[in-house]
PDB file of N, CA, C and O in Angstrom:
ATOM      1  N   UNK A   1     113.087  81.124 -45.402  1.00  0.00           N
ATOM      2  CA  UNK A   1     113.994  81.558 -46.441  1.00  0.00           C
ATOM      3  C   UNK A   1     115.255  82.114 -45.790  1.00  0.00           C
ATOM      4  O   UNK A   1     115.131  82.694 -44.711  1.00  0.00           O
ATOM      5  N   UNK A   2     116.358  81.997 -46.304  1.00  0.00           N
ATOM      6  CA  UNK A   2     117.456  81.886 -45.478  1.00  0.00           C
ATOM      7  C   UNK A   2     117.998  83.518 -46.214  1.00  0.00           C
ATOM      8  O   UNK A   2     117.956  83.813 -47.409  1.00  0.00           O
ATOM      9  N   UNK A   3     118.456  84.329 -45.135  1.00  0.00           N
ATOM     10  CA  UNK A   3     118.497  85.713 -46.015  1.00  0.00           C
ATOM     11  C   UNK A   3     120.502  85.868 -46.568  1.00  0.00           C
ATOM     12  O   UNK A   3     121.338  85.000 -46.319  1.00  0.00           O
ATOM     13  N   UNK A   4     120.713  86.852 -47.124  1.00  0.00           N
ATOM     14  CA  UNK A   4     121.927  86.596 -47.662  1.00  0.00           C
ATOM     15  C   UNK A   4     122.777  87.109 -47.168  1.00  0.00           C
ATOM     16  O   UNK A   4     122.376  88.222 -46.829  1.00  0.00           O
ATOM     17  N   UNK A   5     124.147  86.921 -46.802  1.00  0.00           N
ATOM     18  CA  UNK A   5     125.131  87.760 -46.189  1.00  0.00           C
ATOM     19  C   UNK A   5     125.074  89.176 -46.154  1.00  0.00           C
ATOM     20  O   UNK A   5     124.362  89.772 -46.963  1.00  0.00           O
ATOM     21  N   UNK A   6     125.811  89.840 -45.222  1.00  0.00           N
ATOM     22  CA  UNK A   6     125.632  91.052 -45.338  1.00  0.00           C
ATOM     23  C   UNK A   6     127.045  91.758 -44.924  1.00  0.00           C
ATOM     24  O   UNK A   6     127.474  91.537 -43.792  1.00  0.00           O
ATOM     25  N   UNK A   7     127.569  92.361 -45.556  1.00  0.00           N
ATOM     26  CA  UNK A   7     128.652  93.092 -45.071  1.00  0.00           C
ATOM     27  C   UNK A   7     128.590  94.551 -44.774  1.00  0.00           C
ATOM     28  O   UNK A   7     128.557  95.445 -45.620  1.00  0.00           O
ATOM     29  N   UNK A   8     128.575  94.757 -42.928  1.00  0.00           N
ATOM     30  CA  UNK A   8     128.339  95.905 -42.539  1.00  0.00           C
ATOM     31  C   UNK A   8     129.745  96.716 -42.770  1.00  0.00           C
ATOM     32  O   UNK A   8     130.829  96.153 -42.616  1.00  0.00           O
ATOM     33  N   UNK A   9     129.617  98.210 -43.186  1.00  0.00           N
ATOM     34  CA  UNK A   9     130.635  99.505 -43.261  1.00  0.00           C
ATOM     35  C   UNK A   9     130.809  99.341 -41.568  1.00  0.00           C
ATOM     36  O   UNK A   9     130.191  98.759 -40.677  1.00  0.00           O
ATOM     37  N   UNK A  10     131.864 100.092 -41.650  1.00  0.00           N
ATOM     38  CA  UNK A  10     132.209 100.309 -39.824  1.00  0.00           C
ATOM     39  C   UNK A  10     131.648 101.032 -39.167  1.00  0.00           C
ATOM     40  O   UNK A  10     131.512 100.796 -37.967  1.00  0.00           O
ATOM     41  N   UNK A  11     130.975 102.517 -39.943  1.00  0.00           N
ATOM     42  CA  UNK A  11     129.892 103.262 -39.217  1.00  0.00           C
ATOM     43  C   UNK A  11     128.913 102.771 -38.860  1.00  0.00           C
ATOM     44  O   UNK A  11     128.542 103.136 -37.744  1.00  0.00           O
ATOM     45  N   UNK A  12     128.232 101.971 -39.427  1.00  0.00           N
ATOM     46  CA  UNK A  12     127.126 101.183 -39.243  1.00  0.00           C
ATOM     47  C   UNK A  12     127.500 100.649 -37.653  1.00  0.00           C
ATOM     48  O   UNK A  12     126.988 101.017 -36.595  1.00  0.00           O
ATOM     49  N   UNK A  13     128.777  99.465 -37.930  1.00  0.00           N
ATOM     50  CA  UNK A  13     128.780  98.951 -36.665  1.00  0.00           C
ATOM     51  C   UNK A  13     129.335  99.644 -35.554  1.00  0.00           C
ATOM     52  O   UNK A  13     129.086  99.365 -34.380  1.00  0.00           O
ATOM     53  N   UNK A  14     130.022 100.468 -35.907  1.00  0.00           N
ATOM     54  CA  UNK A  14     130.125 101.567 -34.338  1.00  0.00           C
ATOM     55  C   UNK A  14     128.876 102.330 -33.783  1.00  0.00           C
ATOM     56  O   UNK A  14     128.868 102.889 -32.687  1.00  0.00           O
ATOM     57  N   UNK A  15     127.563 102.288 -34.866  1.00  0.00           N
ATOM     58  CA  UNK A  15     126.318 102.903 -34.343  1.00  0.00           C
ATOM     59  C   UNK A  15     125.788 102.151 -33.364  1.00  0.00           C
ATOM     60  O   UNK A  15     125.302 102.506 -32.290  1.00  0.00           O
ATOM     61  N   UNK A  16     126.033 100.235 -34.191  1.00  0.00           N
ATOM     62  CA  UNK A  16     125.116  99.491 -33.207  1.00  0.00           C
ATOM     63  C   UNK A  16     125.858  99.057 -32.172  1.00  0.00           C
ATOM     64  O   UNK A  16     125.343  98.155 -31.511  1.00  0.00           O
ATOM     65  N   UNK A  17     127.349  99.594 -31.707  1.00  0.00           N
ATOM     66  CA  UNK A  17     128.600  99.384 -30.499  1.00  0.00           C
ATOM     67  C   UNK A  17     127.639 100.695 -29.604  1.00  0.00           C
ATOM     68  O   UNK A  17     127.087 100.512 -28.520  1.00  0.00           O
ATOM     69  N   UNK A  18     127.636 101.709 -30.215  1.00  0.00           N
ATOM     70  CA  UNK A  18     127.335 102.577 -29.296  1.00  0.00           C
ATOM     71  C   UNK A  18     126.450 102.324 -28.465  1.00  0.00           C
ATOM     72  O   UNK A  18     126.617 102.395 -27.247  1.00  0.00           O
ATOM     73  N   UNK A  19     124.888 101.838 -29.308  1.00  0.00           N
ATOM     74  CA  UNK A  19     123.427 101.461 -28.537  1.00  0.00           C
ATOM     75  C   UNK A  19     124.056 100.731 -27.500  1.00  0.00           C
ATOM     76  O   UNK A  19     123.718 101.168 -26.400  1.00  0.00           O
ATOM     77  N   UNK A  20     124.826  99.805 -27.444  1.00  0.00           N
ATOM     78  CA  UNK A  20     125.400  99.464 -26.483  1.00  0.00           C
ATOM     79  C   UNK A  20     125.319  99.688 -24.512  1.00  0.00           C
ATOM     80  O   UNK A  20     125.108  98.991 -23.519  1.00  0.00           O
ATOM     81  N   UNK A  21     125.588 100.880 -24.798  1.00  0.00           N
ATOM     82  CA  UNK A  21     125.786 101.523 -23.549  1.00  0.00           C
ATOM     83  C   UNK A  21     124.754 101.802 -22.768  1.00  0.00           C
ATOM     84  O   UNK A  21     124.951 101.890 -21.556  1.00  0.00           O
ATOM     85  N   UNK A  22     123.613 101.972 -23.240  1.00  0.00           N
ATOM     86  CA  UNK A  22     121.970 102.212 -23.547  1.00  0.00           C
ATOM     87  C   UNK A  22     121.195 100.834 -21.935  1.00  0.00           C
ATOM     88  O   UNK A  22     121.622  99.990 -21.147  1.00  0.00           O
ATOM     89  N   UNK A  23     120.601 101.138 -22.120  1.00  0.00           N
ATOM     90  CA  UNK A  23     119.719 100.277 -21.079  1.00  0.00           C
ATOM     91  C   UNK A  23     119.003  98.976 -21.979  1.00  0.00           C
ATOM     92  O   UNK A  23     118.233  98.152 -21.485  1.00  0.00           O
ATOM     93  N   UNK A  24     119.438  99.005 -23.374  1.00  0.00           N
ATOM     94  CA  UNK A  24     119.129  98.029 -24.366  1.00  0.00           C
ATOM     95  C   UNK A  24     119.656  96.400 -24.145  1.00  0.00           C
ATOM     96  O   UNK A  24     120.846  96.173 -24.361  1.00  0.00           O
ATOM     97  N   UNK A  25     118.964  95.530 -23.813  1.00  0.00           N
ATOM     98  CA  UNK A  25     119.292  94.390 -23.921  1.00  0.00           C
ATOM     99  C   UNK A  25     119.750  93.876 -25.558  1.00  0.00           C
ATOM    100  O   UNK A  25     119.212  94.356 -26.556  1.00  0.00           O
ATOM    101  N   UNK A  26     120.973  92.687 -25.619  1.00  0.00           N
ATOM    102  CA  UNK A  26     121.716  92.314 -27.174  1.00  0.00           C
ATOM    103  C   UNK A  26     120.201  92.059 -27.523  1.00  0.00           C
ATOM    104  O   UNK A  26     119.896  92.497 -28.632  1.00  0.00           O
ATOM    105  N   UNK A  27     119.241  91.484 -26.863  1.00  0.00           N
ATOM    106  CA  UNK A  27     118.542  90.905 -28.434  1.00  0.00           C
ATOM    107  C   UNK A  27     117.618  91.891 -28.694  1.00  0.00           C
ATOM    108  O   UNK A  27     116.869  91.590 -29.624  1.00  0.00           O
ATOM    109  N   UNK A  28     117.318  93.464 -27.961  1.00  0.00           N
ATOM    110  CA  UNK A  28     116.409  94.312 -28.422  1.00  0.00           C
ATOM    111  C   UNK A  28     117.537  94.953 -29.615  1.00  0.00           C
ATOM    112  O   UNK A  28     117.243  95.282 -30.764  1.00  0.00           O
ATOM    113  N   UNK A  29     118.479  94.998 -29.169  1.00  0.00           N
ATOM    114  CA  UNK A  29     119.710  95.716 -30.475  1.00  0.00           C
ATOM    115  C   UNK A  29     119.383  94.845 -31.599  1.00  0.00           C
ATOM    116  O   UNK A  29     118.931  95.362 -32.621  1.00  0.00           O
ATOM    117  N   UNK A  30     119.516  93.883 -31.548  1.00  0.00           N
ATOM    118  CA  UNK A  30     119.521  92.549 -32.804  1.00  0.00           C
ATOM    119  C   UNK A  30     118.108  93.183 -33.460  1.00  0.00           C
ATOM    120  O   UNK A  30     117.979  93.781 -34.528  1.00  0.00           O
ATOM    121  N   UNK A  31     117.265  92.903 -32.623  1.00  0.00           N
ATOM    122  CA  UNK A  31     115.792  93.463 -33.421  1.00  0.00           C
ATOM    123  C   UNK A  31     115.788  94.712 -34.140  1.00  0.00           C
ATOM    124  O   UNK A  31     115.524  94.779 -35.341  1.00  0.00           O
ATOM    125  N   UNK A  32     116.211  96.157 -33.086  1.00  0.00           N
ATOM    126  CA  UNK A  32     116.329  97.357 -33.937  1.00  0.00           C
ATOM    127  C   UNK A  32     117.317  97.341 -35.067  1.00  0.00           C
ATOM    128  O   UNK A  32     116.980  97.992 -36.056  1.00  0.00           O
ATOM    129  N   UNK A  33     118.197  96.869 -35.099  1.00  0.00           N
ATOM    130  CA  UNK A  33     119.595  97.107 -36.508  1.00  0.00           C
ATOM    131  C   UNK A  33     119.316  95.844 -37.447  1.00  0.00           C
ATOM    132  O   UNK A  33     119.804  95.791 -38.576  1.00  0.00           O
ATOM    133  N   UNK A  34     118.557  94.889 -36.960  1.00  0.00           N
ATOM    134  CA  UNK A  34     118.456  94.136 -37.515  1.00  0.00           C
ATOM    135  C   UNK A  34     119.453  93.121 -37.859  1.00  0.00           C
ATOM    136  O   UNK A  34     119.429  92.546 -38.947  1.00  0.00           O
ATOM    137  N   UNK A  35     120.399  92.870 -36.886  1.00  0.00           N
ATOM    138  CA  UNK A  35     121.507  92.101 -36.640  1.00  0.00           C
ATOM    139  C   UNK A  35     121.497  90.840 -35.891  1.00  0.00           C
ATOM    140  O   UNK A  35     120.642  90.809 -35.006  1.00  0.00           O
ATOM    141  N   UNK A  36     122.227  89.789 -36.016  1.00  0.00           N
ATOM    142  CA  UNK A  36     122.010  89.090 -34.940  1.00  0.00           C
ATOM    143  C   UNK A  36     122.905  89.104 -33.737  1.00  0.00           C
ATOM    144  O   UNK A  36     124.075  89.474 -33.642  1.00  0.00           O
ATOM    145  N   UNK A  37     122.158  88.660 -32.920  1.00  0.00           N
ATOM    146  CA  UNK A  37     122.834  88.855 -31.461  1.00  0.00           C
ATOM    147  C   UNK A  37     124.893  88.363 -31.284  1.00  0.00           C
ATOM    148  O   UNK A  37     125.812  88.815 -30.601  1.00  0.00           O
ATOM    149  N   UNK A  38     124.784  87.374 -32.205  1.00  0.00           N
ATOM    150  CA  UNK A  38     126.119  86.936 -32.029  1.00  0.00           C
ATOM    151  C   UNK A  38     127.177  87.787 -33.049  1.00  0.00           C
ATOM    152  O   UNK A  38     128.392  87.724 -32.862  1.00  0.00           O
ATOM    153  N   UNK A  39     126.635  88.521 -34.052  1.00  0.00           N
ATOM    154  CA  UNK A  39     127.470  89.448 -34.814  1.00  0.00           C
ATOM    155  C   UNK A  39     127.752  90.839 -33.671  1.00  0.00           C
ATOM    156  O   UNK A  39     128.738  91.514 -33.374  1.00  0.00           O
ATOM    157  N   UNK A  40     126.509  90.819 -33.312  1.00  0.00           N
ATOM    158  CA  UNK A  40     126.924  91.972 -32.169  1.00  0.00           C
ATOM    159  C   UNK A  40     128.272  91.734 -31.428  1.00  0.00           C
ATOM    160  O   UNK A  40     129.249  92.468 -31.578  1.00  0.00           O
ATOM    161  N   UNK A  41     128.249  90.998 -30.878  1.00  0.00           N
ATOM    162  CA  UNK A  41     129.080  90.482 -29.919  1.00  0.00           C
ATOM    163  C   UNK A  41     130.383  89.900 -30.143  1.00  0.00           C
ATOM    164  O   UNK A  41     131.292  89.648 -29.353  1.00  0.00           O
ATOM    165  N   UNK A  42     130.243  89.690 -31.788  1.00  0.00           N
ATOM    166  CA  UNK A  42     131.528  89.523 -32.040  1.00  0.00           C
ATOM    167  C   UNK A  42     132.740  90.857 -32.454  1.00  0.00           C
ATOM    168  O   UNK A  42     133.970  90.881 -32.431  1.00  0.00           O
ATOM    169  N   UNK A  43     131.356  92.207 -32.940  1.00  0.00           N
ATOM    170  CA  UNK A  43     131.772  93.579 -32.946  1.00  0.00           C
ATOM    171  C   UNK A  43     132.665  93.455 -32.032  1.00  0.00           C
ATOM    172  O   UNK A  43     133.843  93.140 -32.198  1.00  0.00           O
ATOM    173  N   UNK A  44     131.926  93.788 -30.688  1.00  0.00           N
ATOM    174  CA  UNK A  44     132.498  93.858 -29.143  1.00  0.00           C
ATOM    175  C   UNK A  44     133.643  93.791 -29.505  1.00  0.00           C
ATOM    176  O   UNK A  44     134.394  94.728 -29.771  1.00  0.00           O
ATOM    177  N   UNK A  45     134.009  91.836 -29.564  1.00  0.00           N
ATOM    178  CA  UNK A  45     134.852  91.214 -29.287  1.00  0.00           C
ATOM    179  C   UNK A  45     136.300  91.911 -29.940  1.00  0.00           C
ATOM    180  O   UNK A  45     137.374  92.170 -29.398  1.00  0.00           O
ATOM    181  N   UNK A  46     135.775  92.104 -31.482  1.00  0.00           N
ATOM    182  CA  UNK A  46     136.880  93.021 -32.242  1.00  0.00           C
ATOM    183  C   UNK A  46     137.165  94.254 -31.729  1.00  0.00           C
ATOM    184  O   UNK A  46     138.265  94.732 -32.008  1.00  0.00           O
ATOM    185  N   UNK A  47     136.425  94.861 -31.052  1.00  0.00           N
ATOM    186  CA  UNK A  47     136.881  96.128 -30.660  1.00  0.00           C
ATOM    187  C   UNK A  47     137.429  96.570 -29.810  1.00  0.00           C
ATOM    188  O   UNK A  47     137.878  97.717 -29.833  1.00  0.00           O
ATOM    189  N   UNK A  48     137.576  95.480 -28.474  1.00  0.00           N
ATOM    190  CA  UNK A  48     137.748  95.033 -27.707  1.00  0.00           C
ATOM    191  C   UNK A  48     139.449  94.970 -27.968  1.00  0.00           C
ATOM    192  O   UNK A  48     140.260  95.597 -27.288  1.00  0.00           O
ATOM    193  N   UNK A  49     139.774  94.108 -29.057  1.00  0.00           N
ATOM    194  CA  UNK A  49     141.001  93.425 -29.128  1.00  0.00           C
ATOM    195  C   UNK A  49     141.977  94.545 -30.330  1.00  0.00           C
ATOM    196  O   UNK A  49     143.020  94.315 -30.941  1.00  0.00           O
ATOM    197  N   UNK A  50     141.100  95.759 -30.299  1.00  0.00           N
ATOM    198  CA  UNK A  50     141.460  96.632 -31.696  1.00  0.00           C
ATOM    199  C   UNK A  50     141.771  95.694 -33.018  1.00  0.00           C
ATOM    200  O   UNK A  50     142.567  96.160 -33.833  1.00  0.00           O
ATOM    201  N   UNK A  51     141.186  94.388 -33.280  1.00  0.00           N
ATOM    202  CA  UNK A  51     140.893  94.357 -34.745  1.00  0.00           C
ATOM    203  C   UNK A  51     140.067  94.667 -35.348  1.00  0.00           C
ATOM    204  O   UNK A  51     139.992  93.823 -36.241  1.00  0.00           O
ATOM    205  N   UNK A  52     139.101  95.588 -35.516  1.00  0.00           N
ATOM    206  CA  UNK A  52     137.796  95.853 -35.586  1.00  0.00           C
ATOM    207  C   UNK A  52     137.726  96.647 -36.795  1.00  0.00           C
ATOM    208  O   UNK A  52     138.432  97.570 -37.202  1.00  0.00           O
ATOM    209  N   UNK A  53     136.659  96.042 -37.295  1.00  0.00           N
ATOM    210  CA  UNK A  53     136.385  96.192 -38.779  1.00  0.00           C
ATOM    211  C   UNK A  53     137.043  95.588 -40.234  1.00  0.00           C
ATOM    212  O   UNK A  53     136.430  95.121 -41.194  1.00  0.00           O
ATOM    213  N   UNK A  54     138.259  95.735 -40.081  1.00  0.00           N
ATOM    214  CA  UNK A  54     139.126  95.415 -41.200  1.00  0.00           C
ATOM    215  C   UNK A  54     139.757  94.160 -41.097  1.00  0.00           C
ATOM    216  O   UNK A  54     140.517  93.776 -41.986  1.00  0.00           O
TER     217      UNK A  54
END
């Protein structure tokens, strides 16, 4: 069953930016927040480039 979009708030995703730093491998993050590995990473990518979130 294919689940439905989800639009994360920015707190949310600065929680799962933070785990980050952590000794956590992307796909144990993906498992705990329940995200997938490539949304993670596209966080990064935005935050990275200060477009992030909006």
């Amino acid at each position: 069953m294919k689940r439905k979009y989800r639009n994360q708030l920015p707190p949310f995703k600065l929680k799962v930016l933070s785990a980050i730093k952590g000794d956590q491998l992307l796909a144990e993050l993906s498992e705990r927040f329940d995200v997938r590995p490539n949304k993670i990473q596209n966080w990064k990518k935005q935050l990275l480039n200060q477009k992030f979130l909006y």
